[in-house]
C-alpha positions as CSV (number, residue, x, y, z in Angstrom):
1,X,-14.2,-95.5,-41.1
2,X,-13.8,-92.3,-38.6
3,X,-12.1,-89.4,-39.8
4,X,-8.5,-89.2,-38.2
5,X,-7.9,-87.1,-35.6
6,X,-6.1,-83.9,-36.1
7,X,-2.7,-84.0,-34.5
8,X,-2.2,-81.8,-31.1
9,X,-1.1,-78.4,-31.9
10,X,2.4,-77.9,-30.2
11,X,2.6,-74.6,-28.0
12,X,6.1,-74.2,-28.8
13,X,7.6,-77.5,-29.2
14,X,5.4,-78.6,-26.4
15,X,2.2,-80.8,-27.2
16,X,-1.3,-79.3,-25.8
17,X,-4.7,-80.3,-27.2
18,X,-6.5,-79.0,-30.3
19,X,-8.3,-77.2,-30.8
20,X,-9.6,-75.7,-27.6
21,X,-13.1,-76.5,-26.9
22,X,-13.3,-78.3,-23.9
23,X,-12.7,-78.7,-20.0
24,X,-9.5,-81.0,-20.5
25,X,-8.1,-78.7,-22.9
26,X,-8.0,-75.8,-20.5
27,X,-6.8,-78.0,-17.5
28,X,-3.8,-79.1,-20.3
29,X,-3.0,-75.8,-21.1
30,X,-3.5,-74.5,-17.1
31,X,-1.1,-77.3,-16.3
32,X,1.4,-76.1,-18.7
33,X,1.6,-72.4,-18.0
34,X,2.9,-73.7,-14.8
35,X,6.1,-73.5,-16.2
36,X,7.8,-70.2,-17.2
37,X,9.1,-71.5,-20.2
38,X,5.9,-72.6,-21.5
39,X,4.9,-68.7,-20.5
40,X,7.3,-67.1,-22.5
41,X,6.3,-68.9,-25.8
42,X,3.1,-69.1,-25.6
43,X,1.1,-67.8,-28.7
44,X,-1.6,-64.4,-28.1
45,X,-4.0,-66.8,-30.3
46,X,-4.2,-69.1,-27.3
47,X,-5.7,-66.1,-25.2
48,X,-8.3,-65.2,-28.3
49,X,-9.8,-68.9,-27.4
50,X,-9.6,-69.1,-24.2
51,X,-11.3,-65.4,-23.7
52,X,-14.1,-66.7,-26.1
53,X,-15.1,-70.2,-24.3
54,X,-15.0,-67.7,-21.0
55,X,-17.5,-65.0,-22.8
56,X,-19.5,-67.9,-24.1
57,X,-19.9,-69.6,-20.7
58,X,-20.5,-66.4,-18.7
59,X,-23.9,-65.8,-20.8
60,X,-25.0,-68.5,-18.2
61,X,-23.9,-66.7,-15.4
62,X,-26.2,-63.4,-17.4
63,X,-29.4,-65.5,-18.0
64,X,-29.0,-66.6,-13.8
65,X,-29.1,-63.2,-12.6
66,X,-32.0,-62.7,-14.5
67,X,-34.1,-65.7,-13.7
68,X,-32.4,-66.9,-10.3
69,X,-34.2,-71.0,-11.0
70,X,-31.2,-71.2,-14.0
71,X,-28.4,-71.3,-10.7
72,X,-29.2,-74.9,-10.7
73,X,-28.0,-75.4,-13.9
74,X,-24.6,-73.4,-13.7
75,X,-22.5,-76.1,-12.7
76,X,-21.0,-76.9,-16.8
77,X,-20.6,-73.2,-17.4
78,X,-19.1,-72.7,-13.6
79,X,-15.7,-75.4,-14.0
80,X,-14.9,-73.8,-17.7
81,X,-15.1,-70.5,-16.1
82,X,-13.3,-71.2,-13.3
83,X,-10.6,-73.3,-15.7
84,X,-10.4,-70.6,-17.8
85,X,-9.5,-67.9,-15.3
86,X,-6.8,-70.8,-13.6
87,X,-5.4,-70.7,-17.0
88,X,-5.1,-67.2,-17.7
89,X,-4.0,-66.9,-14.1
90,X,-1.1,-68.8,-14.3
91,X,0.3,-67.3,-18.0
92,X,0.2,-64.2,-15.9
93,X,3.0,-65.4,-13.3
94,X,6.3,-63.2,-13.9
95,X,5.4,-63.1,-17.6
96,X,4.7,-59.0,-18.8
97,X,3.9,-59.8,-22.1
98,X,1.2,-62.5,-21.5
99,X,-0.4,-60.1,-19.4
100,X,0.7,-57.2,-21.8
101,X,-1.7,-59.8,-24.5
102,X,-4.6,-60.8,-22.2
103,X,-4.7,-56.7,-21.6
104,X,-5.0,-55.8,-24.9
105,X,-8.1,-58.6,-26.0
106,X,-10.0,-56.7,-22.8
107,X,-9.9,-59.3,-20.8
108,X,-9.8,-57.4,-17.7
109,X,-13.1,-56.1,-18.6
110,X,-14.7,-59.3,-19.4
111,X,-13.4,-60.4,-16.1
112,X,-14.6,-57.5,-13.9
113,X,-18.2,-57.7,-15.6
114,X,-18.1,-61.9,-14.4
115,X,-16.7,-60.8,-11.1
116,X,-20.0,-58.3,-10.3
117,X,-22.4,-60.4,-11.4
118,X,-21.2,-63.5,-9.1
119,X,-21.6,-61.0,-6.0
120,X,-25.0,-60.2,-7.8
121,X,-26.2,-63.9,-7.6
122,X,-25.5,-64.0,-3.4
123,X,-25.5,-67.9,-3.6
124,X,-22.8,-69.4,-2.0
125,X,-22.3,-72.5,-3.7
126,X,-18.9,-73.9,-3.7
127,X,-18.3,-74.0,-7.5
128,X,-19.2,-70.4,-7.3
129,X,-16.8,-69.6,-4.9
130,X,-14.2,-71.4,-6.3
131,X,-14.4,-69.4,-9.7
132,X,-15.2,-66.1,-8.1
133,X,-11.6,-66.5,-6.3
134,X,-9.9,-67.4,-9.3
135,X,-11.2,-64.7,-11.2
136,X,-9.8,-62.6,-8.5
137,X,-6.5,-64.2,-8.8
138,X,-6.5,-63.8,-12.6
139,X,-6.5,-59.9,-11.8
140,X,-4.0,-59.7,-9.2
141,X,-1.7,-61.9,-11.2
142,X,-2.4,-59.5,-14.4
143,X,-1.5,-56.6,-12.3
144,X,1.5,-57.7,-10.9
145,X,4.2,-55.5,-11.3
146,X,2.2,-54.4,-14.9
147,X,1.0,-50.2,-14.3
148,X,-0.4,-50.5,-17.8
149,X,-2.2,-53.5,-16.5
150,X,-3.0,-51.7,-13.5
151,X,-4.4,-49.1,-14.8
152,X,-6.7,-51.0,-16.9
153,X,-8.0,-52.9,-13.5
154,X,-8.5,-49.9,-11.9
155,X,-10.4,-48.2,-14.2
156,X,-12.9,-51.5,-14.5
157,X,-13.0,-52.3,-11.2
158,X,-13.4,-49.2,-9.0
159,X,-14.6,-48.8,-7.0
160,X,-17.8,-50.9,-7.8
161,X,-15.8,-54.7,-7.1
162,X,-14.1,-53.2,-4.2
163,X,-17.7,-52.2,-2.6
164,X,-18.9,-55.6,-3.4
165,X,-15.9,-58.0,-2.2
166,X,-14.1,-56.5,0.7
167,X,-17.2,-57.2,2.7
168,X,-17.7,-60.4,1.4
169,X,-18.2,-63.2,3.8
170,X,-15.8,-65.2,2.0
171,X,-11.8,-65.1,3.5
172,X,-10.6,-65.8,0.3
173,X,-12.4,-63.5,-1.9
174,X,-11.7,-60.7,0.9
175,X,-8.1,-61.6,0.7
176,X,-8.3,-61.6,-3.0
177,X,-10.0,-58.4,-3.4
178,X,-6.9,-56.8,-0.8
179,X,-4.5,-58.3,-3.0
180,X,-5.4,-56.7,-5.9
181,X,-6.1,-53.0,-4.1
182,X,-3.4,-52.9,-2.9
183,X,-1.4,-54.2,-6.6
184,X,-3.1,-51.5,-8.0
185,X,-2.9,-48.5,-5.4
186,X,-0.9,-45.6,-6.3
187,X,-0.6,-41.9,-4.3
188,X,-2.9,-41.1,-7.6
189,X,-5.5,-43.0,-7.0
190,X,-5.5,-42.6,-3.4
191,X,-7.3,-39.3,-3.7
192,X,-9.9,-41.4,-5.3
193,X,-10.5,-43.4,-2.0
194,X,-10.7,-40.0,-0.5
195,X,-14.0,-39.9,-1.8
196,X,-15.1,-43.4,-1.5
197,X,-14.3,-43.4,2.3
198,X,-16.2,-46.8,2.3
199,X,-13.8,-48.7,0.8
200,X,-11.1,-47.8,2.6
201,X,-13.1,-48.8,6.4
202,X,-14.0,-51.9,4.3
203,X,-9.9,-52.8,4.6
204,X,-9.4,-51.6,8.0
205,X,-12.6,-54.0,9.0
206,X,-11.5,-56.8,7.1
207,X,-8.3,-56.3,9.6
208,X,-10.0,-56.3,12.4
209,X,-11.6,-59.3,11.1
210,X,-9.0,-60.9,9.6
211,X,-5.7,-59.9,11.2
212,X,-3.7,-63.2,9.8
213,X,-4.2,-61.6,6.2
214,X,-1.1,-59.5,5.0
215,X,-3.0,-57.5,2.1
216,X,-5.5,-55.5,4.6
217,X,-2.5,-55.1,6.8
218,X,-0.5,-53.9,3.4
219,X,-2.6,-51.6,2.3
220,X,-3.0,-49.8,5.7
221,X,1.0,-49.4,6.7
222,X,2.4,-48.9,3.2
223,X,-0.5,-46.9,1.7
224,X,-3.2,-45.5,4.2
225,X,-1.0,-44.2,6.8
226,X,1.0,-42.5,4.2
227,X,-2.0,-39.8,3.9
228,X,-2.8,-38.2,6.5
229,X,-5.4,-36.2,4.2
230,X,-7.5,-40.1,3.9
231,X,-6.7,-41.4,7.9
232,X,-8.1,-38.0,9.1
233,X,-11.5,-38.5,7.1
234,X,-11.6,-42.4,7.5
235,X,-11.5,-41.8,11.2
236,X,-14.3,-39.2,11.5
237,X,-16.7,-42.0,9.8
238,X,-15.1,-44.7,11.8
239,X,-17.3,-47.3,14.2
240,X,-15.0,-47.1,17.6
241,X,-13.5,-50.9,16.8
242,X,-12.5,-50.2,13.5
243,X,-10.6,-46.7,15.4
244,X,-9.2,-49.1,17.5
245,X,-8.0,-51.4,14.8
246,X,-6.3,-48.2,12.8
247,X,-4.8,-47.0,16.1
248,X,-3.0,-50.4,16.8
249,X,-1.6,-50.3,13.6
250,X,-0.4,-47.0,14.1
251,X,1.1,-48.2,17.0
252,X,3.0,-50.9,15.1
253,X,4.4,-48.4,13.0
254,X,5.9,-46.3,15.1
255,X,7.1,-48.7,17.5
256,X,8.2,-51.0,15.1
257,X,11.7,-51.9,14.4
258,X,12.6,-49.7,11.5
259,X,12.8,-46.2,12.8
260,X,10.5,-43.7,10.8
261,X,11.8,-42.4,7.7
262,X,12.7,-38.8,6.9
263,X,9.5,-38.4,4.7
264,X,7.6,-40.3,7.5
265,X,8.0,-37.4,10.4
266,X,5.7,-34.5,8.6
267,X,3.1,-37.3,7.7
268,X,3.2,-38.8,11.3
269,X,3.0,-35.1,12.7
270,X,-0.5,-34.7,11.0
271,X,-1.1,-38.1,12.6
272,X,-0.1,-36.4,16.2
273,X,-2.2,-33.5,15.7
274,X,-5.2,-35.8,14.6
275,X,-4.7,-38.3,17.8
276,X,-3.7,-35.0,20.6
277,X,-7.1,-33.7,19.0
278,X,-9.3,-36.6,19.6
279,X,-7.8,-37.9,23.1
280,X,-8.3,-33.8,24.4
281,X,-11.9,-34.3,23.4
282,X,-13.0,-37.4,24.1
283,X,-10.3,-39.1,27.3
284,X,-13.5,-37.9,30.0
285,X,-15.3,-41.3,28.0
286,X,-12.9,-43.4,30.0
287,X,-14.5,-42.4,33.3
288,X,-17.7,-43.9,31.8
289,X,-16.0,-47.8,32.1
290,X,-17.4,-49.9,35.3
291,X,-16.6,-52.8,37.1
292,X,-18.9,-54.6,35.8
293,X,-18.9,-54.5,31.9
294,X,-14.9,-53.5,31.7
295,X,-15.1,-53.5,27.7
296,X,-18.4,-52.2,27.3
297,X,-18.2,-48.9,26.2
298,X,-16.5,-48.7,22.5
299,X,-15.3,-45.2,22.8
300,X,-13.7,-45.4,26.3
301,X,-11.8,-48.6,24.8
302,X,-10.5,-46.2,22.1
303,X,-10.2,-43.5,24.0
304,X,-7.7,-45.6,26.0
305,X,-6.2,-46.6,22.6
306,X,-5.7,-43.3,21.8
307,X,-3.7,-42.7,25.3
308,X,-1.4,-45.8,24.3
309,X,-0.6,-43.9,20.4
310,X,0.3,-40.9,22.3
311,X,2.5,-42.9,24.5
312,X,4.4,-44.0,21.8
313,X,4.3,-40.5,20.1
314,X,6.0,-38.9,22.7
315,X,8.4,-41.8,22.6
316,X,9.9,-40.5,19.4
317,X,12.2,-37.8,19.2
318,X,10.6,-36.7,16.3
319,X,7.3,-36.3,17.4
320,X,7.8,-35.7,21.3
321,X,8.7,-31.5,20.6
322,X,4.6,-31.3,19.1
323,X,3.0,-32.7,21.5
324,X,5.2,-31.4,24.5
325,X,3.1,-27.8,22.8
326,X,0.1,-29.3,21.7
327,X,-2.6,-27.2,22.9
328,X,-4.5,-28.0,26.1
329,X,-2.7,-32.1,26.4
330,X,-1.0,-31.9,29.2
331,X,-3.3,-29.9,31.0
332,X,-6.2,-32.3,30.2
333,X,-3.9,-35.4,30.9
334,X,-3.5,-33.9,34.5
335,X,-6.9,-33.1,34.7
336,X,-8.1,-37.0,33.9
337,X,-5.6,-37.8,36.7
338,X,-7.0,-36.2,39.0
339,X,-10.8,-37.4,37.8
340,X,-9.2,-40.9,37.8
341,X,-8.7,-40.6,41.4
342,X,-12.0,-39.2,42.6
343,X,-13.6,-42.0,40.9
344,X,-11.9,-44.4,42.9
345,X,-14.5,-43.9,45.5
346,X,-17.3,-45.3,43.3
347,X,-17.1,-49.0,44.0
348,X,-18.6,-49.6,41.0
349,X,-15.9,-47.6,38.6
350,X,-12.9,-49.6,37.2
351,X,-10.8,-47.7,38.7
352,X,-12.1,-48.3,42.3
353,X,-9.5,-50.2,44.3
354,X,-11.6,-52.9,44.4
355,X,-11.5,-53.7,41.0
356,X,-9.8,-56.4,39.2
357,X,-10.7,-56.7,36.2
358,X,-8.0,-58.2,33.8
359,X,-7.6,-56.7,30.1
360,X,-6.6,-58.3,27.1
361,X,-3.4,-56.6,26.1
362,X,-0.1,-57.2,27.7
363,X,-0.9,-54.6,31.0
364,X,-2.1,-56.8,34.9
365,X,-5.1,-54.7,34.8
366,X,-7.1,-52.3,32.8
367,X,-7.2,-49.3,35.5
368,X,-3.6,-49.5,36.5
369,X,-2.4,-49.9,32.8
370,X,-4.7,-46.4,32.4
371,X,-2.9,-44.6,34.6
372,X,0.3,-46.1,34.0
373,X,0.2,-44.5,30.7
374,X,-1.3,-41.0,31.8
375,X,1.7,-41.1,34.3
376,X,4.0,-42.3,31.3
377,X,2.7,-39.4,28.8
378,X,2.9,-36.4,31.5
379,X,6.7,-37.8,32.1
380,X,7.2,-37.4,28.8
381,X,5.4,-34.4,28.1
382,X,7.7,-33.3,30.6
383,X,11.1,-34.4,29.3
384,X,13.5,-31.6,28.8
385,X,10.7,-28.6,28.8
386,X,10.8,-26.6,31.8
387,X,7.5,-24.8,30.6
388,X,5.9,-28.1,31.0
389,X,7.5,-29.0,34.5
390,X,6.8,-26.1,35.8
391,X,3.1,-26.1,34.5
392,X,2.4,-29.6,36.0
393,X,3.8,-28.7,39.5
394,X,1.6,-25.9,39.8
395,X,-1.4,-27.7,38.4
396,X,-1.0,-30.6,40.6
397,X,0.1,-28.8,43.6
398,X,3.1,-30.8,43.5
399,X,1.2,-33.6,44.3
400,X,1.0,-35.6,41.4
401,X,3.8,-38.2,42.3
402,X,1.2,-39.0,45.4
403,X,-2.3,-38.6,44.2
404,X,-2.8,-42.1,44.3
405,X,-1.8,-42.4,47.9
406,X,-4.3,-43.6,50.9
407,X,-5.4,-46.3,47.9
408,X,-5.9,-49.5,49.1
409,X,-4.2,-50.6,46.2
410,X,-0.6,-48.8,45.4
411,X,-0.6,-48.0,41.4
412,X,2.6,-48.6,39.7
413,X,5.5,-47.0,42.0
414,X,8.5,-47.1,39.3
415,X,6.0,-44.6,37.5
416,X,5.7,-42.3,39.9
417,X,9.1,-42.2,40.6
418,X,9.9,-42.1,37.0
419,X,7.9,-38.7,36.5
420,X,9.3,-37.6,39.8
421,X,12.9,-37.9,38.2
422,X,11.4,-36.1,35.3
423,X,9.8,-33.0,36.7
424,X,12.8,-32.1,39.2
425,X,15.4,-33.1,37.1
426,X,16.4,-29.4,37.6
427,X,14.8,-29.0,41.3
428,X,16.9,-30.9,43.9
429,X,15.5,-29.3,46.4
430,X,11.8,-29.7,45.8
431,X,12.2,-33.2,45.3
432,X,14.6,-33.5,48.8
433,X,11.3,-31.7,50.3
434,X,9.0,-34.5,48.7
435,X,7.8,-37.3,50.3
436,X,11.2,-38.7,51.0
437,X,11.8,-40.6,48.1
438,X,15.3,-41.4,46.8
439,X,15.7,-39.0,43.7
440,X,18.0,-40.9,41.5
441,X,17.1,-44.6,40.7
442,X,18.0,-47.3,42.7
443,X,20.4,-49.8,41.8
């Protein structure tokens, strides 16, 4: 006669199988850390076995690094690793001294060490993927709300997982990866990405990539735009799409519907001075653009960017008073103008009157939105500062309200007239001795 079977141990008044040893024992116990109450009472021996089937199956994972043929025969080791990591993922959820208990059996570590050496395979087999983005889960989950735990992931996984996931080709495990950077960032640690610049244009191009994701998007408004110190060095190293990706989400910041905070205005001034820097520099890369390959040239499309930030810059009250004395801006917005309309006599520029090339964003036309904007910033460089009236009607001759006239193609009227209102706001005269334009808006 068979020996009996041992009775299921009870987790708590609640029956899970015994002893744990198997597949359908970890899907049992997964299934009941679903609920918190099962959570709460769970016992810290349950985490002993379930760390000890995961350190026994990763050997697999070890020996398949070593001698590739053995990925064949990962499948067993891959669904109790993956069930493992579900398990320990859930008893994490809302539940500080589960993960308080996985912590302290260095599970993270365990975890981390499985995590690398998935990326180190580069197979993309589905059962693969399906544990590498539950281990990922386990580790944002044991994070959560946890700085102890933080700390811990932190300390295993930087930077070396970040490197190897943030770029993976995998959504998921990008997503993953974002999730637990940005669980785990802290103004500490930030200065520690100030010297692994990488990972930090690894989130801004898994933006660019991914822009549905929240956690990229996270990370960048509620951590990377907070230091000017990191955005300043990021950008230096930055392809000209991932500028253009940081820049938009500059844009959505300040333009956004909460108003920036008090301890916003100094970090968005360093911000100013970085963006007045690059446009004075670079904006002559915008005469480069033709007719025929409108989005072409990768710095004129951020240069153009940059024009839009500044836009909004001056938009704010608490930014417009820098830039209104930033050195050499308006003078090299006026100057562009004026290039801008010399190179409408090259039929083959985009800003030929000919052209008609239609843009992406929410402007009829990528040559009139240009100037629109250059018209837009010198108004507001303008607003309230005499000093700055007063400079752009002697460098324009007074003639910047009509130095798109005799075009074939009239640019944007309410702008000029909107920069007309601006600059003789306290001339009358002068703009009665204009070109006959009504000096208050019409009705």
């Amino acid at each position: 006669m068979a020996a009996p079977r041992p009775p299921p141990a009870r987790l708590s008044g609640v029956m899970v199988p015994a002893p744990i040893q198997d597949l359908e024992a970890l899907r049992a116990l997964t299934a009941l850390f679903k609920e918190q109450r099962n959570r709460e009472t769970a016992p810290r021996t349950i985490f002993q076995r379930v760390l000890d089937i995961l350190k026994k199956s990763s050997r697999a994972v070890e020996l398949a690094c070593r001698e590739p043929a053995q990925v064949d025969h990962l499948a067993a080791s891959l669904q109790l690793i993956t069930e493992c990591f579900r398990c320990l993922r859930n008893a994490c959820i809302e539940c500080s001294v589960n993960q308080n208990s996985i912590r302290n059996l260095d599970t993270i570590g365990v975890a981390v060490d499985l995590i690398l050496l998935f990326r180190e395979l580069r197979v993309e087999q589905e059962s693969l993927l399906t544990a590498f983005r539950c281990g990922l889960q386990f580790l944002g989950n044991i994070a959560s709300r946890n700085e102890a735990s933080q700390r811990v992931v932190w300390m295993h996984a930087f930077p070396e997982l970040f490197l190897s996931c943030l770029n993976h080709p995998d959504k998921k495990i990008v997503a993953y990866s974002s999730m637990i950077l940005f669980t785990s960032l802290s103004s500490e640690r930030m200065k520690e990405l100030e010297e692994n610049l990488n990972i930090a244009i690894d989130v801004v191009e898994a933006h660019r990539k991914q822009p549905e994701s929240e956690w990229p998007f996270l990370i960048i408004t509620d951590h990377f735009l907070k230091s000017p110190e990191l955005v300043k060095a990021m950008y230096a190293k930055m392809s000209n799409q991932e500028r253009v990706a940081l820049l938009d989400l500059t844009i959505a910041k300040i333009a956004g519907e909460e108003p920036l905070t008090k301890d916003d205005v100094p970090v968005f001034l360093s911000h100013a001075e970085l963006v007045a820097s690059a446009f004075v520099d670079q904006c002559r890369a915008v005469l480069h653009l033709t007719a025929e390959q409108p989005t072409g040239d990768e710095e004129a499309l951020a240069t153009i960017r940059l024009l839009d930030v500044l836009c909004e810059m001056t938009a704010n009250t608490d930014l417009l008073g820098y830039l209104q004395v930033f050195p050499g801006l308006l003078e090299r917005v006026i100057d562009l103008l004026r290039l801008i309309h010399a190179a409408g006599s090259d039929t083959t520029s985009i800003f030929s009157p000919c052209a008609s090339i239609k843009a992406e964003g929410d402007i009829t036309n990528v040559a009139e939105g240009f100037k629109s904007h250059l018209i837009r910033l010198i108004g507001n460089l303008c607003y309230k500062n005499k000093e700055n009236q007063d400079k752009v009607t002697f460098l324009s001759e007074g003639s910047v309200f009509h130095i798109f006239e005799g075009n074939a193609k009239p640019v944007l009227p309410e702008k000029q007239v909107f920069i007309k209102l601006t600059l003789c706001a306290k001339r009358p005269a002068e703009c009665r001795r204009g070109a006959g334009e009504r000096s208050d808006p019409s009705p």
